[in-house]
N, C-alpha and C positions, 0 to 999 in steps of 0.2 A: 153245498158248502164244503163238507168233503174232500171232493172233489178238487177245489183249490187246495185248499190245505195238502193234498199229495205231489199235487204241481212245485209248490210252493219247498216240500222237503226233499222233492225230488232232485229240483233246480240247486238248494242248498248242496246237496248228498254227489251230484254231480261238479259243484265250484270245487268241493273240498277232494273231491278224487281228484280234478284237475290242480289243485294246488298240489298237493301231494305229489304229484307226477313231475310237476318242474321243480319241487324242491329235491326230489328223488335224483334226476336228469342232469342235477347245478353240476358246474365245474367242481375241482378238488378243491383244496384249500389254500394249498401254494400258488402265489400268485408267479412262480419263476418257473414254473412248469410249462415244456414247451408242448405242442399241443400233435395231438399222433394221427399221422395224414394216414387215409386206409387206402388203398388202392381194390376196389372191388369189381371181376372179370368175370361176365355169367355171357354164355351161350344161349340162344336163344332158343325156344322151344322147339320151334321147327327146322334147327339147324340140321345140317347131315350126319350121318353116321361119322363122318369124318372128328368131329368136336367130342362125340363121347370114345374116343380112343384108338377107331378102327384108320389111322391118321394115311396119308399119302403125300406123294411128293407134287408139286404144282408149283406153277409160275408167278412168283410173289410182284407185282409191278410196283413200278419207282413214283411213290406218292408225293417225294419232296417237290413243291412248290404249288400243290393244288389245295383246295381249299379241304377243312377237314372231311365234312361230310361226303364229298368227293370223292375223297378218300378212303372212308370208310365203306362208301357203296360201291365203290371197284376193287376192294378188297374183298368184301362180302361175295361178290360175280366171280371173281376167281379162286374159292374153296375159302378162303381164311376167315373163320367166325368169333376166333377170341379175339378183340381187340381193347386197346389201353391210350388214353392220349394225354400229356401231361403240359404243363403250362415252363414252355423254354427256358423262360425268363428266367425260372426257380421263382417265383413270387406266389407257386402254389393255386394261380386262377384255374377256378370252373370252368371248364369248356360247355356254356349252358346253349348257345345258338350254335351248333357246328360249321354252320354256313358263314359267321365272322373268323374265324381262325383258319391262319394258314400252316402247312404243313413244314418243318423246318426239315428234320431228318425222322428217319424211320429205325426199327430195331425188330428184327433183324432188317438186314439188305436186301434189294429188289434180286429178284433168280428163284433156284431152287427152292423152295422150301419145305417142313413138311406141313400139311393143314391143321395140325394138334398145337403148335406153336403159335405164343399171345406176339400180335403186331402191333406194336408200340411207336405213337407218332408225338413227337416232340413239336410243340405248337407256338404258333406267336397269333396276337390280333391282326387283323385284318392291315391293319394301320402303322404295325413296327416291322423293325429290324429283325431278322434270325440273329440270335448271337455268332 
């Protein structure tokens, strides 16, 4: 009997750390407050020395018009490991499937580049227009 009774204050002791967390986590107070987009760019563990700083110059190729993920795996093939991709339109969409978004322009330009530099593709769905 015990026994339940621990379950029981356990399960209580854990609702109320979970309430606590989303009351913790709410928005502000102002409802006119506009809400702060993060952009966050990590290298991957097994990237090359290239990404922690020791950078070189390499041939960035012209992603506009293939699809993201495409993009990002022949980007990754030719040294460049920071990458960023942002939704064109400005409507702020997650790029959650890569394989539906197409590449509109890139930042920087296909050519030189060095491999310490984030590559930035400016996206649309599969199904629109580039602006």
């Amino acid at each position: 009997m015990r026994l339940d009774a621990l379950r029981v204050t356990a399960g209580a002791g854990g609702l109320l750390v979970c309430l606590l967390g989303v009351t913790a986590c709410g928005g502000g107070d102002s409802e006119n407050e506009a809400p702060t987009v993060t952009e966050t760019v990590t290298a991957p563990a097994d990237a090359p020395a290239a990404v922690q700083g020791d950078a070189e110059q390499r041939t960035l190729p012209n992603m506009v018009g293939k699809d993201l993920q495409l993009a990002q795996d022949t980007a990754q093939a030719a040294g460049f490991y920071a990458l960023a991709s942002r939704d064109a339109t400005g409507q702020g969409r997650m790029q959650v499937l890569d394989r539906n978004w197409v590449v509109c322009s890139q930042t920087p330009a296909s050519g030189q580049q060095s491999t310490d530099v984030t590559v930035t593709f400016l996206v649309v769905k599969d199904d629109e227009t580039c602006p």
